[in-house]
N, C-alpha and C positions, 0 to 999 in steps of 0.2 A: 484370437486376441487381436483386438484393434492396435493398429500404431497411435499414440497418441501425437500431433502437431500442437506446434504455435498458433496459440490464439489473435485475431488480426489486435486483439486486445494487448499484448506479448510490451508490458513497458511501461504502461500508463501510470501503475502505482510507481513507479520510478521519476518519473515529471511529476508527479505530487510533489514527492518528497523533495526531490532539485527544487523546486518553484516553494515549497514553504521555508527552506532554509538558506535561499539565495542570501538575506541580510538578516535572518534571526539564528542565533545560538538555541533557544526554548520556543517550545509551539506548546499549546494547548490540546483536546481534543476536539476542541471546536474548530480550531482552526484547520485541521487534517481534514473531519467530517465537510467544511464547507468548500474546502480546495476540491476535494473531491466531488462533489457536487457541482465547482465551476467548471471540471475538467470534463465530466459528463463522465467518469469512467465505468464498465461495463458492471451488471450487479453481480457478479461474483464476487469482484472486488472492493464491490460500494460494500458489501457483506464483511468482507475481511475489514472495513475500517468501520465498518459497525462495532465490530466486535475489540476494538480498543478501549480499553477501561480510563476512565476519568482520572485526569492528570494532565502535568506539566512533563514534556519529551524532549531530549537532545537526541538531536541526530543521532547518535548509536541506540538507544534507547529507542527509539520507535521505529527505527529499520528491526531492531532484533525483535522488538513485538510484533510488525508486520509478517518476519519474516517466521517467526513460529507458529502463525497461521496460519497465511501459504504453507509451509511445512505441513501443517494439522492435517489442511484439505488433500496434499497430496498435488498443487498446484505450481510449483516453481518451474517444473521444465514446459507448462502452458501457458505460464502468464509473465515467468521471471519474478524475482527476488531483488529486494532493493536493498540499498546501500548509501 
């Protein structure tokens, strides 16, 4: 059984999320999808913010939906879990 590491990716959806609610209370899913796109972050994770369903997010609200995907994949101790 392999040891699983940190990915050099290990963060990125974490400065998403810092970087869209620096001055907004509400994001879109648009707004996630193209942060993510500026950020360039790896497609694992471009995957996980694919799979956010259409809507308006407050910070707990879209960290817990990010974070029950990574959950899903089984990826929080490779990529980390945002907040």
């Amino acid at each position: 059984m392999a040891l699983l590491e940190r990915s050099e990716s290990y963060g990125e959806l974490q400065r998403v999320v810092d970087y869209l609610f620096k001055d907004a209370q509400f994001v879109e899913r648009l707004d996630v999808v193209l942060a993510a796109e500026t950020f360039d972050i790896c497609a694992d994770l471009r995957e996980i913010v694919d799979l956010l369903p259409p809507g308006s997010y407050t910070r707990i609200a879209l960290c817990a939906q990010l974070n029950s995907s990574i959950a899903g994949h089984a990826w929080g101790y490779v990529y980390g879990t945002v907040e």
